[in-house]
N, C-alpha and C positions, 0 to 999 in steps of 0.2 A: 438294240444298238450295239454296233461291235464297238470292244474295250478301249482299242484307240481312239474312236471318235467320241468313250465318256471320258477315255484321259482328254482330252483336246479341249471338250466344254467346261471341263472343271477347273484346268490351269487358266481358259479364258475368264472366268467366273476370278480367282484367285487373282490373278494380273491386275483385275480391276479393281477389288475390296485394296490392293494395296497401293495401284494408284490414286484410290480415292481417299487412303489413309494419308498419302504422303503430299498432298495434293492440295492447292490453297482452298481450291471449293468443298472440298471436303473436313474442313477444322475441326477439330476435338475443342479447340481453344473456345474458355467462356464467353462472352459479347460481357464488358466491363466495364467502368466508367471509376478508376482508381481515384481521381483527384480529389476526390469528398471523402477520402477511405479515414475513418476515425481513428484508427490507431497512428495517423501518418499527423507530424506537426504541422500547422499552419492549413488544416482541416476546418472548415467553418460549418455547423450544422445550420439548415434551414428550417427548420419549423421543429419549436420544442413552446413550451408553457411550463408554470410553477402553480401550483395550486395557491388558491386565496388569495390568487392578486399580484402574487410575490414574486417580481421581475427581478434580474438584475439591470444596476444602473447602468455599466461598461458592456456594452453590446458590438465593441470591436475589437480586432485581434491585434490590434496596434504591437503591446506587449506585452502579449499573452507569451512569448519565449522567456520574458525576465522579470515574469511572475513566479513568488516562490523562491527566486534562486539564492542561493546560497553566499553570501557575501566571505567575502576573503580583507583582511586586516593587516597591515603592519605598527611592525612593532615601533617602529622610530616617526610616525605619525598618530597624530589625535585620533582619538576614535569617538568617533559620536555613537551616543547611547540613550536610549529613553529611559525618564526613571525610573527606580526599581519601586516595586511596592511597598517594600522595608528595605529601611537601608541599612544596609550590612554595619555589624558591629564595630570597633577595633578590634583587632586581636590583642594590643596593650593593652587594654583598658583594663585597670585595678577592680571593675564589676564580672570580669570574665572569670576567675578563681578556675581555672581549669574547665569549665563548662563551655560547650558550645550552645549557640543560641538555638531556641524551640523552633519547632516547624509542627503543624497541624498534624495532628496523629499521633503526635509524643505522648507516652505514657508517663507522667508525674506521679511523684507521694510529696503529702502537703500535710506538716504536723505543726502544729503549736501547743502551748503550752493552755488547758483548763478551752480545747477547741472541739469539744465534742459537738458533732454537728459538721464541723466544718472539715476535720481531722479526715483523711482516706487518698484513696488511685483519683486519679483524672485523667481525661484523653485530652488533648487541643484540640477544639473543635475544628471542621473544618473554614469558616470564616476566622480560624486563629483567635479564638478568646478562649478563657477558661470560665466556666463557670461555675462558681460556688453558690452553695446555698444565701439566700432572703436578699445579697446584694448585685447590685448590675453585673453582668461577663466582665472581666477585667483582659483587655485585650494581651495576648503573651506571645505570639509570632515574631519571630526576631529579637528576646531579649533573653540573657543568659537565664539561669535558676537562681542568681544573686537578686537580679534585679525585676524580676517578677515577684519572687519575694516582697519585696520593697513597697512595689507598686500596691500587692495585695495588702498587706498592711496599710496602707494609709486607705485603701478602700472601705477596705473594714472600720478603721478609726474614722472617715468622713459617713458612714453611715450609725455612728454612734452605738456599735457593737462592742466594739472594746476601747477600752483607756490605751492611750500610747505608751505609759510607762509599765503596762502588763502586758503588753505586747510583743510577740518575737513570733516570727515564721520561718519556716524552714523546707525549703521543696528541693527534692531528688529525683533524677533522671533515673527509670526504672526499663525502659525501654524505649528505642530509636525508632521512629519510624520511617519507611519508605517515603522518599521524598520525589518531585519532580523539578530536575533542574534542566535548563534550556542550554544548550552547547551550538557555538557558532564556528566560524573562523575553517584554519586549515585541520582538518577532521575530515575522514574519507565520510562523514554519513551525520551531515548538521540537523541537529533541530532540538527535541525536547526526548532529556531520556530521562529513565527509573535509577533510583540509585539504591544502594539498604532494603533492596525487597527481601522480602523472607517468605517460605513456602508456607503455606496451611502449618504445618506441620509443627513448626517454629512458634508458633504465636505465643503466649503468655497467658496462663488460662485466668492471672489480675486482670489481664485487661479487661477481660470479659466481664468481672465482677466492679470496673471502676467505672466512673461517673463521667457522661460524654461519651461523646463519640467520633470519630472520623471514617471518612468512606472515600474510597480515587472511586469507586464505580459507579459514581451518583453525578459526572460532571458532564460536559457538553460534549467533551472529545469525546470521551465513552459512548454515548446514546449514537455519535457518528462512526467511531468505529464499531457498534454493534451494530447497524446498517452496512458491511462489510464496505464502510470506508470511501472517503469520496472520489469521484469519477474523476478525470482531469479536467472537466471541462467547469467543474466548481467553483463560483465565484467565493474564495476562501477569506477574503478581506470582507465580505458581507454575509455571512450567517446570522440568520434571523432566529432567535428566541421571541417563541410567544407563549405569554405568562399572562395568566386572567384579562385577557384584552390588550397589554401593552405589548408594543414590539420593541427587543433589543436587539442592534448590528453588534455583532461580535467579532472581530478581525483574529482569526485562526492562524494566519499563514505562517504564524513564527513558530507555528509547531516543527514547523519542516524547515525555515530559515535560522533556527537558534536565538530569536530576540521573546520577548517577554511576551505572556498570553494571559488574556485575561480570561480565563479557566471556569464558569460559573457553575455554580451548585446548582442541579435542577430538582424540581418538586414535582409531586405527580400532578396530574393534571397540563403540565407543559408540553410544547410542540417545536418542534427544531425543524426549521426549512434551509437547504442548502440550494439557493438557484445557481442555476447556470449562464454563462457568459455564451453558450454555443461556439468556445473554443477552445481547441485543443492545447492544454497549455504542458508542454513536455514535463517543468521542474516538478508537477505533481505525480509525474510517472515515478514512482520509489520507494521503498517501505519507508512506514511512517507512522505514529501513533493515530493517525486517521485515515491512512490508505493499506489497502491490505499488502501483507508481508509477503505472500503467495500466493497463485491460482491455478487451477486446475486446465490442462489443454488437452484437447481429442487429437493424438499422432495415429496418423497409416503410413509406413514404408512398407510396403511388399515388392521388393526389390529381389529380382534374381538368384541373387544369394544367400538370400536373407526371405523364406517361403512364407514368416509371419513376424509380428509384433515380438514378440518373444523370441526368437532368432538373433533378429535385428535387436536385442540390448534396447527395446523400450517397453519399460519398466514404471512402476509406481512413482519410483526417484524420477525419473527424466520428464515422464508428463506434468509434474507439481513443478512451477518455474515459478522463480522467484519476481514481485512485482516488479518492471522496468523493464525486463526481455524483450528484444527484437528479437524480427523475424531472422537476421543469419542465426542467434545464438539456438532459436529454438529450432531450426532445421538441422544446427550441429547437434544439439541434445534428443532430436527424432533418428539420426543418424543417417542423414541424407548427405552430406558432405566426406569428404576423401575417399579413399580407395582408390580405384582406377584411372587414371586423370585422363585419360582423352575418351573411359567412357563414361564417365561419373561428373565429370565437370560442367557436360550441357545439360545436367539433370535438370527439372523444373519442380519450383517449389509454388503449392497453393497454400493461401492461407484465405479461411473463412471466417466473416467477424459478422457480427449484428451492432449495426449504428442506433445507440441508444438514447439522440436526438429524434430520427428519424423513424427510428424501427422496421428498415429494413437490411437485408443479408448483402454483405458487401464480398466480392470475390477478389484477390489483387491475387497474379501470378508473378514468381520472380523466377529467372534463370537462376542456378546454384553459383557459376562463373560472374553472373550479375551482381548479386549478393557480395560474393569476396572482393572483386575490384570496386564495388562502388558501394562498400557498407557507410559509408562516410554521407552520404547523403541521406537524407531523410525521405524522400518520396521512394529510393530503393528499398530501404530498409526501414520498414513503420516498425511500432511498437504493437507488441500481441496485447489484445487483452481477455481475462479471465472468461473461461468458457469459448473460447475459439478454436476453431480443429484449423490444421495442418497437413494435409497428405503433397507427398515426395512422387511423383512421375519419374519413368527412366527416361534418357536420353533416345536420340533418334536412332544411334548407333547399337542401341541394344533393343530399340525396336524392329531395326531388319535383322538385328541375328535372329531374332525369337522369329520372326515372319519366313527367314529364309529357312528354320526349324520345321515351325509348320508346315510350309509345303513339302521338303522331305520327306514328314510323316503322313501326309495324306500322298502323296506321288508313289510313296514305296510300295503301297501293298500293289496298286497297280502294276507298276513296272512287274510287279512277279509274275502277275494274271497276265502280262504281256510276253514275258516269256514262254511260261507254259500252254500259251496257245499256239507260241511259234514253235 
């Protein structure tokens, strides 16, 4: 075959890989079905179950959006408020001597006089009693050190231990414990936070030798956030505790709303079931003492400029997003966004999820241009979730440069062999 007639077949061969690239019958583009895509709000999963029975009772997405959400306050109106468990003390009050009131995990010293026996460290239990030797816990959650005192003393004298006129108690704050208070209102980040934590390191090695005990890693949120935390589709106002056969609903939500939670101590042998509503409810998308703080994402940008992951500035930092990320933010932290604007702007961004009602792989494609003009909507712009990959396609303008590349390099050496025969 003379050289011009293999140049001839190979540019025809080439003409057509690139009109079949550019070509509707020829699409790269996945065959999709985005409207059920799980990370997108107002997502409804079809076929999910709970083990043991364990439905949720809300099976519609009615308001699954203002679920969880964060309520805002003013000042110059009533605020309604559910009881507290203890009601907070006065800070006047003539019982208060400078003490603030105990919280579970306080370390106490408890002396009297001729109180051997009774005399030593205490921890508040976690159900807030203290408990001394041979008489009942004497509950001490919310009362200063004046008046726990108090209380013990007449304990002691109602269980005919000691005479009242030989009597005197005296208990000291020897150490503060981490406590968990609920914060609502206008705060970038409502719910239930840690306060007075101390590291390992800090501890007090009394504690260790005083009487009692308190534990945060023994409660319900713990055993769910050591399940790395609930999905969003969680019905959070029904968690079930099951304990020797009974079941308890446990209303969670104000972990993440800032209102009061009734927090239970678990015991071995218990079983924690979170059902699901099979909808997508966004206020749960967010760090939270029960949803995770972070996760992990699979980025590819191999972009022109940029020949690998490492090039392109992603990094250990930028794959680890924090929970709540959409997809523009995480296409900005893959680094698929700015640079060239009339060739970077029709970039296309995939994002790969696995539907964790359904169990299976969901593909949504966004344009980059998409993304920025219309992040405001939620079908554009779903939420990533943990363990999702991300790859960056270029635009079509830099797919013909790279194709009109190509064939210069397959044309040139010919064109030489076509010289040198002429």
């Amino acid at each position: 075959m003379r050289p011009t007639t293999a140049i001839t077949a190979l540019l025809t061969r080439t003409c057509a890989l690139v009109l079949c690239v550019l070509g509707s019958g020829c699409s790269l583009s996945p065959d999709y079905n985005d409207e059920d895509f799980y990370g997108m709000p107002h997502a409804v999963g079809t076929q999910f179950g709970q083990s043991n029975s364990v439905f949720a009772s809300r099976l519609t997405c009615t308001d699954a959006d203002d679920f969880a959400a964060a309520a805002n306050y003013r000042v110059d109106q009533p605020i309604p408020l559910s009881a507290p468990a203890v009601t907070p003390v006065d800070h006047r009050s003539p019982d208060l001597q400078g003490s603030a009131p105990l919280s579970p995990g306080d370390l106490i010293q408890v002396n009297m006089e001729y109180g051997e026996g009774f005399n030593g460290d205490y921890v508040i239990n976690n159900s807030g009693t203290l408990d001394l030797p041979v008489i009942e816990p004497v509950y001490a959650a919310g009362l200063t050190t004046a008046a726990l005192a108090k209380k013990v003393e007449l304990a002691l004298i109602r269980a005919k231990i000691f005479r009242a006129q030989t009597l005197d108690v005296t208990i000291k704050i020897k150490n503060w414990a981490a406590i968990e208070v609920p914060v609502s209102g206008a705060v970038f980040s409502p719910g239930r936070v840690t306060i007075n934590a101390k590291i390992p390191a800090q501890l007090l090695e009394e504690q260790i030798a005083a009487s009692g005990d308190h534990s945060k890693q023994r409660l319900l949120s713990e055993a769910i956030r050591a399940a790395a935390g609930v999905r969003p589709d969680a019905k959070l106002d029904q968690v079930i505790l099951v304990r020797q056969g009974w079941r308890i609903e446990a209303d969670m939500s104000g972990i993440l709303t800032g209102q009061p939670v009734t927090d239970h101590v678990l015991i071995a042998g218990d079983q924690v079931i979170v059902p699901s509503t099979g909808c997508f409810q966004p206020n749960l998308v967010r760090p939270s003492q029960i949803t995770p703080k972070g996760f992990r994402v699979f980025m590819s940008n191999l972009i022109d400029s940029s020949m690998s992951n490492a090039n392109a500035a992603i990094g250990r930092f930028s794959s680890n997003l924090p929970y709540g990320t959409r997809l523009l933010q995480a296409a900005i932290s893959a680094n698929c966004v700015g640079g060239k604007e009339y060739t970077n702007a029709p970039r296309r961004v995939v994002l790969v999820s696995n539907h964790p009602l359904t169990g299976q792989t969901q593909v949504v494609e966004r344009s980059v241009e998409e993304l920025m003009r219309m992040s405001y909507r939620d079908h554009v712009n779903p939420y990533v979730m943990p363990n999702d990959a991300i790859a960056c396609y270029d635009s079509d303008i830099t797919n013909l440069r790279d194709i009109a590349k190509t064939l210069l390099d397959i044309v040139a050496p010919f064109s030489l062999l076509s010289k040198e025969d002429s």
